[in-house]
C-alpha positions as CSV (number, residue, x, y, z in Angstrom):
1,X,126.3,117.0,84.1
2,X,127.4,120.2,85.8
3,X,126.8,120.5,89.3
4,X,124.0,123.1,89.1
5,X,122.6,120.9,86.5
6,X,122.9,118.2,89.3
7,X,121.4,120.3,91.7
8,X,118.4,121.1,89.8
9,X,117.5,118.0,88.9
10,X,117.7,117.3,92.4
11,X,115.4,120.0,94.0
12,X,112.9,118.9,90.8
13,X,112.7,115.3,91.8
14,X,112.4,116.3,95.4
15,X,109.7,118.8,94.5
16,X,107.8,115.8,92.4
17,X,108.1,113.7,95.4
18,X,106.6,115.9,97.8
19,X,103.6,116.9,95.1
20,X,103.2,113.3,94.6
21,X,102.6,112.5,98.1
22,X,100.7,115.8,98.5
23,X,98.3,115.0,95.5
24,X,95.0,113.8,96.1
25,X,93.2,112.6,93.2
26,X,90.0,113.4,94.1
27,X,91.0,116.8,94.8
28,X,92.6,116.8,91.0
29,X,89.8,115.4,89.1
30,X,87.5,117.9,90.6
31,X,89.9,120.8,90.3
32,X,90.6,119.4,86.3
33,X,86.6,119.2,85.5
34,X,86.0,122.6,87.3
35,X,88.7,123.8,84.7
36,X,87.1,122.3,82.0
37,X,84.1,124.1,83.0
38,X,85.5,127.3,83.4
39,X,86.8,126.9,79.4
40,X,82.9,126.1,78.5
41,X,81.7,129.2,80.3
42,X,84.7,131.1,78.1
43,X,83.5,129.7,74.8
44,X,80.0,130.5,76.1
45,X,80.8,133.8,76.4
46,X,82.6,134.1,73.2
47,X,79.7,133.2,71.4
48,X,77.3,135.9,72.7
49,X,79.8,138.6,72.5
50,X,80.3,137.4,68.5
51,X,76.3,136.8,68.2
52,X,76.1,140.4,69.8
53,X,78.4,141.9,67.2
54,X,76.8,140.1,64.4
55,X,73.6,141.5,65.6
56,X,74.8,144.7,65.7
57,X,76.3,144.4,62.0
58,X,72.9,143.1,61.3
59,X,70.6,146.4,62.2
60,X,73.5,148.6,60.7
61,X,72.5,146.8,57.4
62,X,68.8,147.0,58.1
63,X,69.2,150.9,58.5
64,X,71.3,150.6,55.4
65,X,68.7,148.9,53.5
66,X,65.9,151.5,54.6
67,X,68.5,154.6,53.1
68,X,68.4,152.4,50.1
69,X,64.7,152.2,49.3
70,X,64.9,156.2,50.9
71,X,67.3,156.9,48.2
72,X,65.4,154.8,45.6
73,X,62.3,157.2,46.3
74,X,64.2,160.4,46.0
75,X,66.0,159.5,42.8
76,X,62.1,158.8,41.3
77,X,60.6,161.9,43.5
78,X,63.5,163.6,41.2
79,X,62.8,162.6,38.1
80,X,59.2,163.5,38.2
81,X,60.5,166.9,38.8
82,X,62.7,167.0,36.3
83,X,65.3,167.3,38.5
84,X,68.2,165.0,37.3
85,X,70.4,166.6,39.0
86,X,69.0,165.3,42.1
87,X,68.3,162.1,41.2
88,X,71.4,161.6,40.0
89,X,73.0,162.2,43.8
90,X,70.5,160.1,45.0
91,X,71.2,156.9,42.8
92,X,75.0,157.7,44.1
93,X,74.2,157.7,47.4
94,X,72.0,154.3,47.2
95,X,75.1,152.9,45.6
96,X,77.6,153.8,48.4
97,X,74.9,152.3,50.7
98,X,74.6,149.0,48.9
99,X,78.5,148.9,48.8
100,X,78.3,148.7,52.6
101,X,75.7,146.5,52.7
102,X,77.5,143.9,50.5
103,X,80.3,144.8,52.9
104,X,78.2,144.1,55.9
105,X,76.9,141.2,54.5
106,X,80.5,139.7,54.3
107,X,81.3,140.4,58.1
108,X,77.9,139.1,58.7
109,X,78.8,136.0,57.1
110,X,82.3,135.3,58.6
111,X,80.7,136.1,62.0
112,X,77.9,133.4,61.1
113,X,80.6,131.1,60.6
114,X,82.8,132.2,63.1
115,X,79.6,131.3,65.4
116,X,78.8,128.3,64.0
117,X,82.4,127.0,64.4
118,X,82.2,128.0,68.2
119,X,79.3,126.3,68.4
120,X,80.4,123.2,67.3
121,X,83.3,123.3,69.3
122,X,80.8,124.4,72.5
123,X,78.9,121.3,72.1
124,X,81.6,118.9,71.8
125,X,83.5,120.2,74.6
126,X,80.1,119.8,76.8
127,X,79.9,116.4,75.8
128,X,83.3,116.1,76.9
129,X,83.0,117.6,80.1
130,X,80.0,115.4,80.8
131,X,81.7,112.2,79.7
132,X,85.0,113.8,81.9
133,X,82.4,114.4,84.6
134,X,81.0,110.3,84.2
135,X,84.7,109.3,84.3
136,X,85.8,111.5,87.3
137,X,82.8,110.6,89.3
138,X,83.7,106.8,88.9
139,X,87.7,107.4,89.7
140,X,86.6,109.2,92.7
141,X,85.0,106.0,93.6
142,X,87.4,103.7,92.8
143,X,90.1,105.8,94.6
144,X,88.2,105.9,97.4
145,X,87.6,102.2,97.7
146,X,91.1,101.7,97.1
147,X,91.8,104.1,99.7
148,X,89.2,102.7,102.8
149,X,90.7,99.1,101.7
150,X,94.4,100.1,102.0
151,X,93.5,101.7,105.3
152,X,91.9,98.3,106.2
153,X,94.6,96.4,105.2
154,X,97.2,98.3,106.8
155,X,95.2,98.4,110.5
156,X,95.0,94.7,110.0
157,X,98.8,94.3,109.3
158,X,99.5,97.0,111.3
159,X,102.3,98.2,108.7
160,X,100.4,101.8,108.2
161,X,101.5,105.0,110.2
162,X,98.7,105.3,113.0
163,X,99.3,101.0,113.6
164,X,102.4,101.8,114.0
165,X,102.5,104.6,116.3
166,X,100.0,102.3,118.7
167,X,102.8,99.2,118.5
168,X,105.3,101.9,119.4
169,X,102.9,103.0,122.5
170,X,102.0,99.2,123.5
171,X,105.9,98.1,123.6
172,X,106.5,101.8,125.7
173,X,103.6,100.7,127.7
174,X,105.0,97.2,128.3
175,X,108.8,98.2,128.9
176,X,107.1,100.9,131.3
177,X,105.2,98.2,133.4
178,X,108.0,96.1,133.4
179,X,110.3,98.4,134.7
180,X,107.8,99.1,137.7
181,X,107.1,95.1,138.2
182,X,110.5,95.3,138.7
183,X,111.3,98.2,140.7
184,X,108.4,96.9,143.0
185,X,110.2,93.5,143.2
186,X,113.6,95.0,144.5
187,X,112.1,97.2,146.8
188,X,109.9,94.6,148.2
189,X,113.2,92.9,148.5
190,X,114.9,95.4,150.0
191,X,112.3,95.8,153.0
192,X,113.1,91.8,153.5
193,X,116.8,92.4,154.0
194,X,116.5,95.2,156.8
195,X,118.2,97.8,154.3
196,X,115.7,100.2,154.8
197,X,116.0,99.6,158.5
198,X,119.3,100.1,158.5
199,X,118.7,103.9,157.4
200,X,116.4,104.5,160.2
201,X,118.3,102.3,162.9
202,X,121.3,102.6,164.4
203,X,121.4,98.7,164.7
204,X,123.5,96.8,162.3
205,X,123.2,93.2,161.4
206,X,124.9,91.5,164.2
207,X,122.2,93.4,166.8
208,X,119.2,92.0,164.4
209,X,120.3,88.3,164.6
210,X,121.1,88.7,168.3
211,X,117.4,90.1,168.9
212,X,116.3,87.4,166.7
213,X,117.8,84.9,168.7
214,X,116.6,86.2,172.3
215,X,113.3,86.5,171.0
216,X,113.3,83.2,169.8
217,X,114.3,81.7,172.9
218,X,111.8,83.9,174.9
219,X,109.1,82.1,172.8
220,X,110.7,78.4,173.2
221,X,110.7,79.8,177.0
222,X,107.0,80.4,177.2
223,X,106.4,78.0,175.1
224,X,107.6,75.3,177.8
225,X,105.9,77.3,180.6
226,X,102.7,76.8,178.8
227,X,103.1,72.6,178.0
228,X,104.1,72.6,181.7
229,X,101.1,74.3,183.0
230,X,98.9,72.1,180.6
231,X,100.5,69.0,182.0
232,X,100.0,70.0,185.4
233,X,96.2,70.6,185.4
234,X,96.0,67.2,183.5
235,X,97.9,65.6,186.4
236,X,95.8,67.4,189.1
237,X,93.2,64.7,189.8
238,X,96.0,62.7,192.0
239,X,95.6,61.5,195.1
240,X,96.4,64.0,198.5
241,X,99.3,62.4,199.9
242,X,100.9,62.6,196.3
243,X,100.2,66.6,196.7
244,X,101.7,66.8,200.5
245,X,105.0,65.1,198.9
246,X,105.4,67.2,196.3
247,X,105.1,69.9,198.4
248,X,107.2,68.8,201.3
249,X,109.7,67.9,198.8
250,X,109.3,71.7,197.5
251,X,109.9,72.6,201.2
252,X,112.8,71.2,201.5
253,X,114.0,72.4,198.3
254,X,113.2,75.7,199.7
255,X,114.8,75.4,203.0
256,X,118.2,74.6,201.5
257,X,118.5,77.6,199.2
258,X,117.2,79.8,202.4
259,X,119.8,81.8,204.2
260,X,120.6,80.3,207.8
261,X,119.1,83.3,209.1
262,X,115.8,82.7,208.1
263,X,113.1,82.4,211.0
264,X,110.7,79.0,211.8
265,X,107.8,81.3,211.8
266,X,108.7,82.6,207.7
267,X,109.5,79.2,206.8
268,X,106.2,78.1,207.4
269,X,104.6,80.7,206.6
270,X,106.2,80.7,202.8
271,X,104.9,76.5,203.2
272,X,101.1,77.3,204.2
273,X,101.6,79.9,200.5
274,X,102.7,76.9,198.5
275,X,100.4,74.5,200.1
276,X,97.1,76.8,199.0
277,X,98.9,77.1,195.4
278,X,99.1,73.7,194.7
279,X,95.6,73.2,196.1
């Protein structure tokens, strides 16, 4: 096989496969019965035109047969006259006319049967057509059964082209969602680690932990101040001599971190203060 030969074999089975997806039967069946159709309406229209013409043969030979009979009477008009003369062109004329008639009478005849013949074939290629039209009606049916079931079938095993272009969408869907699950997860731990911090602040990591530890201990700090002040105003329903102890013992603690300088008069001054906070 020659390579055009090769080729066109080719571009005809590519053709056929394109047609062949392209076909739909329905479409066919009604396009083939409206043919059919078309071909009845031909042969319809055959007929009258040949019943026309045989009608038309048909008066000729009518007005044939009335020149006969005319010619009949002149031939006898003639001969009463004596005229043979003229009846003898009379009897030739009738028999030119009858040799057309008998002419006529044959075309008539072959267009009877011509007619009759087209008839025939009229009437069996309606019945076809009808039984064609049965047939196509109940392929159309059948196809589109076939057709709604396939689609059924294919939405259920999501195998046909629109199934599958909604899988394709549901897996986009779902890598998309993951990818933001994701991206939502690093950036939420990203904000834990202080790296976005870092871009706004001139601190690094030692400062953080440094902060973190002062302000940890500020909070053990006040945390202590407030368990000590708790414990005190549990503890202040003691006895008064108790509170003059503690506070002459706070004195002296005061008077030996006071600066040799300090007047009598301060010193008791700052020891009347403590007295009235304690109380």
């Amino acid at each position: 096989m020659g390579i055009l030969s090769r080729a066109s074999y080719v571009v005809r089975s590519k053709v056929n496969a394109l047609l062949n997806r392209a076909e739909d039967p329905s479409e066919t069946l009604d396009y083939s019965y409206e043919q059919m159709r078309d071909e009845l309406q031909d042969v319809k229209q055959g007929i009258a035109d040949l019943t026309t013409q045989k009608k038309r043969l048909e008066i000729q030979k009518r007005r044939l047969e009335e020149n006969v009979e005319k010619h009949n009477d002149q031939a006898r008009e003639a001969v009463r006259q004596d005229r043979d003369d003229l009846a003898r062109q009379a009897l030739e004329k009738k028999q030119a006319k009858m040799s057309q008639i008998e002419e006529l009478e044959t075309q008539i005849a072959d267009l009877q049967n011509t007619q009759d013949n087209l008839v025939e074939k009229k009437n069996e290629l309606q019945n076809r057509i009808e039984e064609f039209r049965t047939k196509k009606e109940t392929m159309k049916a059948r196809y589109e059964a076939a057709e709604a079931s396939s689609r059924v079938s294919e939405a259920m095993t999501g195998v046909g082209d629109e199934m599958e272009d909604v899988s394709r969408a549901i897996e986009r869907a779902e890598e998309r969602t993951d990818e933001m699950e994701a991206r939502a997860e690093a950036m939420d731990e990203l904000v834990d680690t202080g790296a976005f911090d870092d871009a706004l602040s001139d601190k690094d990591s030692i400062d953080r932990e440094l902060e973190s530890g002062r302000t940890a201990s500020e909070v053990d700090a006040e945390l202590e101040t407030l368990k000590a002040e708790v414990d005190g105003q549990s503890q202040s329903g003691g006895s008064g001599d108790r509170d003059e102890a503690d506070a002459d013992a706070e004195l002296d603690d005061v008077e030996s971190d006071v600066d040799v300088d300090v007047s009598d008069a301060e010193v008791e001054a700052e020891l009347e203060e403590l007295k009235d906070d304690e109380q």
